[in-house]
N, C-alpha and C positions, 0 to 999 in steps of 0.2 A: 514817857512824858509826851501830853500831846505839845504838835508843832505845827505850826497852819502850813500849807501849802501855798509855796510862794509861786510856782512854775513847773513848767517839766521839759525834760529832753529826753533825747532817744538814747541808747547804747550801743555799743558795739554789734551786738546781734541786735537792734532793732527793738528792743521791748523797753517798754516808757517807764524811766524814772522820774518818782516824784523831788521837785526841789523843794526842802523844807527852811523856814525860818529861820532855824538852827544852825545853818550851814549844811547838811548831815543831807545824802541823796536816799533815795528808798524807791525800788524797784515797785511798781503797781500795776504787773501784769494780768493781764483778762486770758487762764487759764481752767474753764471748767473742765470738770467740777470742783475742782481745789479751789480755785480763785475765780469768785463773781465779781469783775469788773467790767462791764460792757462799757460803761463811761469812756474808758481808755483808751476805745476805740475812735473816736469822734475830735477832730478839734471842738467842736461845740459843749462836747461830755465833758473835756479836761479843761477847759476853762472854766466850763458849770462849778469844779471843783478847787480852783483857786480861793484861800482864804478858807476853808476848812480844817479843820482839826486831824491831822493820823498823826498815828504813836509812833514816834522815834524813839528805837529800842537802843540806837547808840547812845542817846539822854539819858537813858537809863542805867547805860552801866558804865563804869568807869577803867580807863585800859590800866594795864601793870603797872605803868611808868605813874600815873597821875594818881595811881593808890601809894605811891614810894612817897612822890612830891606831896600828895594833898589838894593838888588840883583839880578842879572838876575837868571830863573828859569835852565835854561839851561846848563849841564854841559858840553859844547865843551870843554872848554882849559883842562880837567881833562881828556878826554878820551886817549889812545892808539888809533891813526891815523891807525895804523895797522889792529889790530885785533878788535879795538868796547870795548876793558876789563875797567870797570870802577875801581879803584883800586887795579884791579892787570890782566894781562897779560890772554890771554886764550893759550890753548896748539898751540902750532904749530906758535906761533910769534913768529918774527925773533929778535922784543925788548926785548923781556922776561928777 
């Protein structure tokens, strides 16, 4: 399912995950030749790419427990549209 890109942070080793709409984080590291992302290198490249579409593969499937309940695994309607914060706000939103 596509999910815009809300944001991004670093990881523990240093390679940038995308924040998605979704709540859902997704690793978008600039690995050639596997991974063409020069973007990712730049703050100017990863802001370029705020509000773009990538597929969140955790949207797509759904975990054991929420195939038992019937819930979707996905937590969209609980996100901040804004800032990505799944119950609660990150600094510098304007919902806060």
């Amino acid at each position: 399912m596509e999910q815009k890109i809300v944001g991004f942070e670093v990881d523990d080793a240093g390679d940038w995950v995308a924040l998605l709409a979704c709540g859902h984080r997704q690793h978008v590291r600039h690995k050639p030749p596997f991974q063409e992302r020069p973007w990712t290198l730049t703050a100017l490249g990863r802001a370029s790419r705020v509000g773009t579409p990538l597929n969140c593969r955790l949207c797509d499937e759904e975990t054991d427990a929420a195939i038992l309940d019937g819930s979707p695994a996905c937590l969209a309607r609980e996100v901040c549209p804004e800032c990505g914060g799944l119950d609660a706000h990150r600094p510098g939103c304007a919902d806060a």
